[in-house]
N, C-alpha and C positions, 0 to 999 in steps of 0.2 A: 698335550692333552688332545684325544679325540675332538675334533670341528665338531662332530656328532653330539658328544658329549656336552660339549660346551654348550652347542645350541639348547639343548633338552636344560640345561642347567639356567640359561637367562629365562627361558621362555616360564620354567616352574618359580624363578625368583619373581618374576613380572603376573605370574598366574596366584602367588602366594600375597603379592603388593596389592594387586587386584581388590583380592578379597577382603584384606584387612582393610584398604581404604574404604571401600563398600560398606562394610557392616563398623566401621569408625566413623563414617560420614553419615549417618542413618540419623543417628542419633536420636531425636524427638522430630522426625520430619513425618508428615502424614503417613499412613501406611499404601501400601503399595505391591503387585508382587515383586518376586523373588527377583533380582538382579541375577545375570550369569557375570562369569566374572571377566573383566576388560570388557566385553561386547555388553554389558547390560540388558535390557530388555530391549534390545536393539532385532533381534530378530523376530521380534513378534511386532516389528511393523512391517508391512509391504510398503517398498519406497514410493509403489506410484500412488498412492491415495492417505495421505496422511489424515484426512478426515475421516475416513470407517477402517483405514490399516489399524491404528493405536486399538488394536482388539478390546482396550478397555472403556472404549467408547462407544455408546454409552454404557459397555455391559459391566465393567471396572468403576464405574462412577457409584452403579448400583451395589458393588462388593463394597466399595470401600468409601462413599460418599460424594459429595462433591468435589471435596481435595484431598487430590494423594498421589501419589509421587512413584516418578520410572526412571530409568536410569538411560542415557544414551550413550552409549559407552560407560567409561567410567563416574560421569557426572550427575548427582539428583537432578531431577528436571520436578517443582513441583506444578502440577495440572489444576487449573483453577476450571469447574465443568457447570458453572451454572451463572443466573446472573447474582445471585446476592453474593457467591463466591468472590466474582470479577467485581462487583461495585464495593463490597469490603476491603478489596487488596486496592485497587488502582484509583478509586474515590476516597473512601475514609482512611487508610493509609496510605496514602499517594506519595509522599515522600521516601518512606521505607522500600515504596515499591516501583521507585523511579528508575531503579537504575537498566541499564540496557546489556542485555548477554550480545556479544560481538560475533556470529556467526568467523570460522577458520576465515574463511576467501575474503570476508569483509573486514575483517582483521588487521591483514597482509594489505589490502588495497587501499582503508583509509588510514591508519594508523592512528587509532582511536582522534581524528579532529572530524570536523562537521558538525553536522543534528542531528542524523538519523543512525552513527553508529557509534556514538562518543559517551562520555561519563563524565562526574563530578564539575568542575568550575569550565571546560570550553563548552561539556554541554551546554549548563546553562547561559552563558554571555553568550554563546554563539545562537540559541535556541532564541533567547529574549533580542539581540540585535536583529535578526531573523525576523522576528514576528513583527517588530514596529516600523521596521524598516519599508516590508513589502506594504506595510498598512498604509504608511505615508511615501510611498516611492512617487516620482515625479514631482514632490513638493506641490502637489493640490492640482497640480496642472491638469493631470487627468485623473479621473478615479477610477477604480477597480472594475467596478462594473461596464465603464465607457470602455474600456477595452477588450473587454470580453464581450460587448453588445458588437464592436469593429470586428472584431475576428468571429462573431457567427454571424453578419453580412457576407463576409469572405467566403464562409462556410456555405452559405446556402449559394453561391455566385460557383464556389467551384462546382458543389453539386449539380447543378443546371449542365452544367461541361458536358455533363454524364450525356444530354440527351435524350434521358427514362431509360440508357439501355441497362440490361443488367452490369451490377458491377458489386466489385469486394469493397467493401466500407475502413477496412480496417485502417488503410493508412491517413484518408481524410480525416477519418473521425479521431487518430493520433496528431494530427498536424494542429488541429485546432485548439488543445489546448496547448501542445508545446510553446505556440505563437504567443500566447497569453502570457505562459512563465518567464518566454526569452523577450517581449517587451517590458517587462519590468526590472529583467537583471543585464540584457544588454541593451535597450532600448530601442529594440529592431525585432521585424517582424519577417519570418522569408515568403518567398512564394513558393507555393506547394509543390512546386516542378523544381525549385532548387537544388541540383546537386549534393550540395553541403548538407542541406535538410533531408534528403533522402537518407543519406548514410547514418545521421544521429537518429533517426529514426528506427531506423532498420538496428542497429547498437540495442536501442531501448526494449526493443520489440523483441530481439534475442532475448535478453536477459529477463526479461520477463518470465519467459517460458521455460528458459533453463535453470532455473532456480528451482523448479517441481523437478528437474531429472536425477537420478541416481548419483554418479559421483559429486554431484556437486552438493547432497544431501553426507554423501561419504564423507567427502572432503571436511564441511563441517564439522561433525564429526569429531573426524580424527583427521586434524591439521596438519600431522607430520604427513601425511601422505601428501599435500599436494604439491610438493614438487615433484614427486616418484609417479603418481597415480594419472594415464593419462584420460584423457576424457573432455565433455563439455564443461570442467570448470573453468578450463584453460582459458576460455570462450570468454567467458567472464572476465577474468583477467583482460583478458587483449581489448575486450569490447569498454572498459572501464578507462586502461590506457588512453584508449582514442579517444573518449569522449573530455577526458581529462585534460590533454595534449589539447583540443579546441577551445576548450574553455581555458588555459592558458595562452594561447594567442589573441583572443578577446580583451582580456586581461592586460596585456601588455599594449594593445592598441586604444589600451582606458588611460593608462598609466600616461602615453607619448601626448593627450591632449586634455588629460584631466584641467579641473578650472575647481578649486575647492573652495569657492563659493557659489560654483553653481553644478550641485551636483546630479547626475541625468538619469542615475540606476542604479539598481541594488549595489553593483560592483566602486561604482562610484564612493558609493555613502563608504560601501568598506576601505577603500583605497584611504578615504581620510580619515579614517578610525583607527588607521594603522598609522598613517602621519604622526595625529594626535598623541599615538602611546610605544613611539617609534625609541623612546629613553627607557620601555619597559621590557628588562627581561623576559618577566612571566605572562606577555602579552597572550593573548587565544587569536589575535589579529595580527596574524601571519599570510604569507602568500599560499603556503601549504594549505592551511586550513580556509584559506579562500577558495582556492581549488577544490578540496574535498565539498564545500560546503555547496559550493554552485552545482558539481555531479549530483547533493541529494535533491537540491530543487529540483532540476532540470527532470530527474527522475522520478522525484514522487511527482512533482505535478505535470505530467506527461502519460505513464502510463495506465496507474490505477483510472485517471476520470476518464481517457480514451477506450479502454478495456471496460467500462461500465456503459458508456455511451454504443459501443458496439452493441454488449450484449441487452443493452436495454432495447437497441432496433430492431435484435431477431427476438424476442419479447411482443413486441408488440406488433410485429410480423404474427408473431403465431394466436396475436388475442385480437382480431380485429376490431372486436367489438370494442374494447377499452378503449384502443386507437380513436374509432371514431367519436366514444365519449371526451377525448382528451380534445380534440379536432372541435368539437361544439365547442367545449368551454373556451378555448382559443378565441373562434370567429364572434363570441358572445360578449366575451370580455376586452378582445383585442384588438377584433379585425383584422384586416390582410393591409391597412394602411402605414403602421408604424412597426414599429420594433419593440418586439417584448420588452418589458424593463422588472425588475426585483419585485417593486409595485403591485405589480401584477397580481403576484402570486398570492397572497391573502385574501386576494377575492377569486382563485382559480383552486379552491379544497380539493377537487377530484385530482388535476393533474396531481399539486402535489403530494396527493396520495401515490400516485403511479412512480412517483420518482424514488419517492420513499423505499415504495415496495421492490421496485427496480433494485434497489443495494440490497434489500433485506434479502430476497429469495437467492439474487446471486451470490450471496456470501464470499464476496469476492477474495478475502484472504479470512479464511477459517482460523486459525490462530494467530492473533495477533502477534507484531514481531515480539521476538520472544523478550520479559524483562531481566528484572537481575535486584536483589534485595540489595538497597545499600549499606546495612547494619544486620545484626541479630535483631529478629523481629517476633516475637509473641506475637501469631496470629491463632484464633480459634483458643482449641485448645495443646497445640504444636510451638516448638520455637524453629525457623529457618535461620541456620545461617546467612551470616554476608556473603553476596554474592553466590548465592542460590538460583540457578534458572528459575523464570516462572512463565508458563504457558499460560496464557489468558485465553481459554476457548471463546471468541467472541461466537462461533459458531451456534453455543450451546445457546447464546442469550437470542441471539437471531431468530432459534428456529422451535425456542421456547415454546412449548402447545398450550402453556396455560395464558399466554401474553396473544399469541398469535393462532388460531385454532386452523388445524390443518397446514401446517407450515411448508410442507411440500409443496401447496398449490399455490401458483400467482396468483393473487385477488387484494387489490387495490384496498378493499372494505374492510385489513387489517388497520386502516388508518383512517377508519372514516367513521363517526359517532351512527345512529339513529338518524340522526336528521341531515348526514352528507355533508356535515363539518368537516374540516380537518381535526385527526386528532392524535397528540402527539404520545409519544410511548419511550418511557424511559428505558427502556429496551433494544432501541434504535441506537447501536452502537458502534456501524461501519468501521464510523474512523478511529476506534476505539477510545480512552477515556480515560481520563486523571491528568499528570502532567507528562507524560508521551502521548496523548492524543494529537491525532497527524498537525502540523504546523499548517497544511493548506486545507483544512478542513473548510474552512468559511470562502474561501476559493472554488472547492470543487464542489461546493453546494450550489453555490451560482453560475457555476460556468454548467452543470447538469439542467440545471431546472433551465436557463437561458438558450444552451445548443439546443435542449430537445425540441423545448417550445416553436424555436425557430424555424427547424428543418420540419415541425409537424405543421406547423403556417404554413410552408411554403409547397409543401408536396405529399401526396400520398403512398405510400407504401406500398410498393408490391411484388408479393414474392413469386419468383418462379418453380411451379409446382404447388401441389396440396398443402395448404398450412397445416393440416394434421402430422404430415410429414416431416416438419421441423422439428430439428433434436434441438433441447435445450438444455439438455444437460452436457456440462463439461467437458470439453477435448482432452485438457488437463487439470488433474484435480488434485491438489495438493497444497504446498503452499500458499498458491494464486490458483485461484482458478480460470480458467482463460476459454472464451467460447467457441465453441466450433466453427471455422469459418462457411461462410454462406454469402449468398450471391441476392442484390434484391435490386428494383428501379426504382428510381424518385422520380415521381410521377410530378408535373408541377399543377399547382391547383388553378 
């Protein structure tokens, strides 16, 4: 038979699969438009802006409601576009709407183990070892906060380096929290010239950004491509590799001098928890899933709070007046003699207003990672299948105008009562909500409110050129949004 022929013959069996799966899978799922068939409503996003590409945002939300549903390729994707939408699915059904959609590249690279890409029983063990673990790591010796108070001394000690000259913020303000995560899961802290530290850095700082580029959006997708498809997902891959490959020599050098009654770090605890249930087949504590689980630390608490700490300083570069409001309540509340502490901040309403608003305006990742229904689930008046994507616009709740009035503008006074209180807004969703809300949430709350305070103790801000002249809007806008970089001096006070 004609190649010709044949080809036209799979492509119309696959264009005919297409359609039935589409309008077989439809079923009672929100409405939505029209799927094309294999590409879905895939063409009616523009890759580089998935927050105003989804054409149906917000103009789709007003056809067809709050939720309703697109196809990415072959797959319903349903879109959750408001906040009662989000707090019904991931609050009052948190269970049903626990589960995690596995992007293609993340897929292939963790093999469903860790926390941030896993499902069913290693989620949870590995989620709930996870949280108590870091809560109690060093066995009381140090707390949480004593080390994130040590690494913003660091912080402001390298910044002084600078001299006032101008300079790019990005990597100091990455290195500071990295220090944080990697004293509590290796129990070591680098110095910011380190070699080793440059490279995991530089790893983080890719993938960050490459995560908003085209194939790597493709690749998702449509997984079979990515061995065929070349591109920056490769990037991913390789940069995942290497960080994985360090965190497994760590590991083995836990292992040659562990002491399992005296355990020193996150790695530690696991190493004996794998002891412990080392007669268990169906263990989630494994080495594999040690390794996976240390890449999503090292990553979630690395980039997201560095990437908001940047963009919070060209922020307040461009508002100086807030700056200096934040600068009074500092020298009022704190003075220049001690070191901020958690304490603080209950008597500091304004600052943390400005931190608040700092997440809220940047929106730092507009759609929360995406979920995944763990059953059939009667929501509204719809039933989703198991294992249904579901898109949680945190975006929509963020930029809410009935919660937050004029949401486009930075103004601190979204969080401030009448009388200059702090005040709090169930609205305020950053790290999104239910039981995937981020595992270092209560981390990068304090390592924000603590770095900023600190470096705003210790130096004033100044940018070179017109502060009107500062873009604040987005370099990359999409899945993360990541800020343009910019040049400023730390002025010491």
């Amino acid at each position: 038979m004609d190649p010709l022929v044949v080809l036209v013959l799979c492509l119309s069996c696959l264009l005919l699969f297409s359609l039935w799966k589409q309008s077989h899978g439809r079923g009672n799922l929100p409405p939505g438009p029209t799927p094309l068939p294999v590409l879905g409503n895939i063409l009616q996003i523009a890759f580089k802006d998935i927050n105003s590409s989804f054409i149906f945002l917000p103009q789709l939300s007003k056809v067809y409601g709050p939720v309703f549903t697109v196809y990415l390729g072959m797959k319903p994707t349903v879109v959750l576009h408001s906040y009662e939408a989000v707090k019904e699915a991931l609050i009052d059904l948190g269970e049903e709407f626990s589960g995690r959609n596995v992007p293609g590249i993340f897929k292939r690279s963790n093999k469903g183990l860790g926390i941030v890409f896993s499902n069913g029983k290693t989620w949870k063990h590995t989620r709930h070892f996870s949280l108590v673990t870091l809560r109690n790591v060093g066995m009381g010796k140090r707390s949480i906060e004593e080390r994130v108070q040590e690494e913003a001394r660091c912080l402001v000690e390298e910044l002084r380096k600078t001299n006032a000259s101008p300079c790019d913020p990005t990597f100091i303000l990455g290195a500071a929290p990295c220090n944080v995560i990697c004293s509590m899961i290796f129990q070591s802290r680098f110095e910011y010239k380190d070699q080793e530290f440059l490279n995991l850095m530089t790893k983080f700082n890719e993938n960050f950004e490459i995560t908003n580029f085209t194939s790597v959006k493709v690749c998702n997708t449509f997984p079979i491509l990515i061995d065929y498809l070349p591109g920056d997902h490769q990037s991913v891959i390789r940069n995942n590799a290497y960080i994985r490959n360090y965190a497994l020599q760590r590991v083995k050098e836990h292992q040659e001098s562990l002491d399992i009654n005296n355990p020193r770090d996150f790695i530690d605890c696991f190493l004996i928890r794998m002891e412990q249930e080392k007669h268990n087949p169906q263990s989630e504590f494994t080495i594999d899933n040690l390794l996976v689980t240390l890449f999503d630390l090292l990553s979630a608490g690395t980039e997201t709070t560095s990437t908001t700490l940047r963009y919070g300083l060209l922020l307040l570069l461009k508002h100086p007046k807030v700056t200096a409001k934040v600068q009074e309540e500092i020298e009022r509340v704190i003075g220049r003699h001690r070191s901020p502490c958690m304490q603080d901040r209950s008597r500091m309403p304004y600052t943390d207003a400005v931190v608040h608003e700092i997440q809220r305006y940047i929106d730092l990742i507009p759609v929360s990672a995406p979920r995944a229904t763990t059953c059939d689930v009667k929501f509204r008046n719809y039933l989703i299948p198991k294992g249904t994507v579901i898109f949680p616009m945190l975006t929509s709740v963020l930029n809410d105008e009935k919660e937050f009035p004029n949401p486009k503008e930075f103004d601190p006074g979204h969080f401030l009562d009448k009388s200059g209180n702090f005040k709090k807004s169930d609205y305020f969703l950053p790290f999104s909500a239910g039981k995937r809300a981020c595992v270092g949430e209560a981390l990068a709350r304090m390592e924000l409110f603590l770095f900023l305070t600190s470096i705003l103790q210790n130096f004033t801000l100044k940018s070179h050129g017109d502060v009107k002249d500062l873009d604040t809007t987005p370099l990359v806008n999409g899945v993360c949004r990541v800020p343009r970089l910019y040049n400023l001096s730390f002025i010491p006070v």
